[in-house]
C-alpha distance (Angstrom), angle and dihedral (degrees) to the residues before:
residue distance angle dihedral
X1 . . .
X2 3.69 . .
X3 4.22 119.3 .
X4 3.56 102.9 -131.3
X5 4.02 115.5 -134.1
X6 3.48 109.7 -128.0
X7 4.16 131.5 -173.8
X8 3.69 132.6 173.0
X9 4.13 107.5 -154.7
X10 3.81 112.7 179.5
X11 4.07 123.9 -145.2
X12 3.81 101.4 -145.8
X13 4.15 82.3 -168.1
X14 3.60 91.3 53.3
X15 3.38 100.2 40.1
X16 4.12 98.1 -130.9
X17 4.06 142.5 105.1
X18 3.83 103.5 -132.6
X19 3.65 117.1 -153.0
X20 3.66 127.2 -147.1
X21 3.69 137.7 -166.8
X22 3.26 121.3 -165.0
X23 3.74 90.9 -23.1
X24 3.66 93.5 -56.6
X25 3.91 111.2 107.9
X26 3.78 113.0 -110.6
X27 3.59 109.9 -173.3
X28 3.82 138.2 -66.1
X29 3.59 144.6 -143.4
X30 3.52 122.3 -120.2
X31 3.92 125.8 -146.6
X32 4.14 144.8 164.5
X33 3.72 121.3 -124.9
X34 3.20 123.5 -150.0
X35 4.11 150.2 134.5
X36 4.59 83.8 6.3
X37 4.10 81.5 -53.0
X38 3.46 124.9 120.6
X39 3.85 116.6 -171.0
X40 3.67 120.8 -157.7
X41 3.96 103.5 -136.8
X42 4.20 95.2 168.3
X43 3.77 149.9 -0.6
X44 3.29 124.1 -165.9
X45 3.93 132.0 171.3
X46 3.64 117.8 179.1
X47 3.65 125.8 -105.8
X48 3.81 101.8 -111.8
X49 3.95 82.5 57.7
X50 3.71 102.8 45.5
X51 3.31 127.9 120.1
X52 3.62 98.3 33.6
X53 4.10 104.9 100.6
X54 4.00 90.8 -99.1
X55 4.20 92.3 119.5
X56 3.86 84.4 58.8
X57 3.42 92.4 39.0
X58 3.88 89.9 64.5
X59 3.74 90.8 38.9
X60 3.84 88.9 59.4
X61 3.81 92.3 44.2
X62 3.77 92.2 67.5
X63 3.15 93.6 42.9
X64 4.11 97.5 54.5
X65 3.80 79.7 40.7
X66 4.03 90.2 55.1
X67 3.89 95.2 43.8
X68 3.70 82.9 49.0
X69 3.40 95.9 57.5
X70 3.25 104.5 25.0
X71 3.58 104.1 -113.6
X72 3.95 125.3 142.3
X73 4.07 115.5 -132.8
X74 3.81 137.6 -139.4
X75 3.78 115.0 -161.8
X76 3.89 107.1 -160.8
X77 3.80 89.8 156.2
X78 4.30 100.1 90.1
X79 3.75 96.8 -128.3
X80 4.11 91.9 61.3
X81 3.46 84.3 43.3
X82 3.66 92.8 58.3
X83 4.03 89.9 44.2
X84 3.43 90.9 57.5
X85 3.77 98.7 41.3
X86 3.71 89.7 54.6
X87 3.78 101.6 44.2
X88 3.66 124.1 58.8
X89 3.30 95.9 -168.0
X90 3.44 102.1 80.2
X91 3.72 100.7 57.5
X92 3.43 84.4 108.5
X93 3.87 95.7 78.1
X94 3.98 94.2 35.2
């Protein structure tokens, strides 16, 4: 079976963390900056690549890129929300 190449670019202008697979893109999440908060506002990962852990993938991106900058997130978009209901462990960035 084939690895597949994956890469998470953000667009400060646009305000989102594309993924790719492969090349192809994926999905992204979608967020507002401001005041050192980032909220989460969407994530979206394309049919053909559901099911495969890539929504929480991008969910977990912002929040590495949050720690590492230490921002604080609010996830209005209900699939963050989720994330963060279900995993303690990243309070922290909340």
């Amino acid at each position: 079976m084939m690895s597949e190449k994956l890469e998470i670019i953000q667009d400060k202008i646009k305000e989102r963390f594309s993924l790719f697979v492969n090349n192809n893109d994926a999905g992204h999440i979608s967020y507002q900056f401001e005041n050192n908060k980032i909220t989460i506002i969407h994530t979206q990962v394309d049919k053909e690549y559901g099911g495969r852990g890539y929504a929480k993938l991008l969910v977990e991106n912002v929040i590495n890129y949050a720690r590492g900058n230490k921002f604080k997130i609010i996830p209005i978009c209900p699939y963050a929300k989720k994330i963060f209901s279900d995993n303690e462990k990243y309070n922290d960035v909340l």
